[in-house]
N, C-alpha and C positions, 0 to 999 in steps of 0.2 A: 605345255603349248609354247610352240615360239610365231613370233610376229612372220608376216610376208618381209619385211623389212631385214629380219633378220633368218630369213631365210635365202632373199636375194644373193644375201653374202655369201652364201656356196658357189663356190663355182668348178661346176660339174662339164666335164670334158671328155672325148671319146680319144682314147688311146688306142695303141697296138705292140699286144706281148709280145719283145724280141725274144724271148728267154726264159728260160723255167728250170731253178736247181734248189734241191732239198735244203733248206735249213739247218745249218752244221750242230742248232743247239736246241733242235723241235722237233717232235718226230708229227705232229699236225701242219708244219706249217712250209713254203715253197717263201724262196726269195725270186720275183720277177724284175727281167727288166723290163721295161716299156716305153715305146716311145711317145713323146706328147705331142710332135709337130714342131718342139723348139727346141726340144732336150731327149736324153732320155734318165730317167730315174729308177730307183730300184723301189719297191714294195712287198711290205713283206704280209702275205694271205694266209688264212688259215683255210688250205683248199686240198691237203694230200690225202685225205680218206674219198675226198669227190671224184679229183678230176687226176690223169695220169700227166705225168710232166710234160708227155709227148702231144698229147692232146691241146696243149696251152699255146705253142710260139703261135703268131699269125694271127690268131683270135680278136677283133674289137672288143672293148669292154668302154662300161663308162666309171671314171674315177672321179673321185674327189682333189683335184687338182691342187686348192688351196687351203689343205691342211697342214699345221706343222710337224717336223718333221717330227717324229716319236723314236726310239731305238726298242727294237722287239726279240726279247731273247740272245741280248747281245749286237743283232741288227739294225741296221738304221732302215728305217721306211717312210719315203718320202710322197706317201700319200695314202689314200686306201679306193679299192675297187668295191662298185658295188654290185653287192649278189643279195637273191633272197633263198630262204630258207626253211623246210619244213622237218616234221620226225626224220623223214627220211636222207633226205637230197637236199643238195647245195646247187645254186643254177645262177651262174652269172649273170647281168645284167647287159645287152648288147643291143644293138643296132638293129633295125630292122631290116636295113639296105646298109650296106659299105657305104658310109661315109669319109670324106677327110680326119684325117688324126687331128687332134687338136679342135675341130671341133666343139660349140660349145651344144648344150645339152640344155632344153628349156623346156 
């Protein structure tokens, strides 16, 4: 269990995929760019059995903005997006309306 206090501490942002190319060293996994409103960053998903590369650019998602950075597979990922996930299918987490990027998420 974690506190609201330290839950506050996430801060969950809505992005927008510029970008989507295979993982030179994963065969599960895509490095995205994305923009945040003030930057853009790469992250790297574990989403190539779900979703096709083509599918990805333009998409809203909401990320985890202020995680550190980790290197995944040789890559560096400067955040993580969140999706939920059953047996089956992997299903991003987005916006219900277009929202602004950057965007905070409450």
């Amino acid at each position: 269990m974690v506190t609201f206090e330290q839950f506050k501490q996430l801060d969950l942002r809505i992005a927008r995929i510029v970008s989507c190319e295979d993982h030179p060293n994963a065969d599960k996994l895509y490095i995205l760019t994305v923009e945040t409103g003030t930057e853009r960053r790469k992250i790297v998903a574990g989403m190539r059995q779900y979703y096709s590369k083509d599918e990805l650019p333009g998409k809203q998602i909401v990320i985890v903005s202020n995680l550190a950075p980790a290197t995944i597979r040789g890559a560096r990922s400067e955040g993580m997006l969140l999706a939920a996930k059953d047996d089956k299918r992997l299903a991003l987490l987005v916006p219900e309306k277009e929202v602004s990027v950057g965007s905070p998420v409450s």
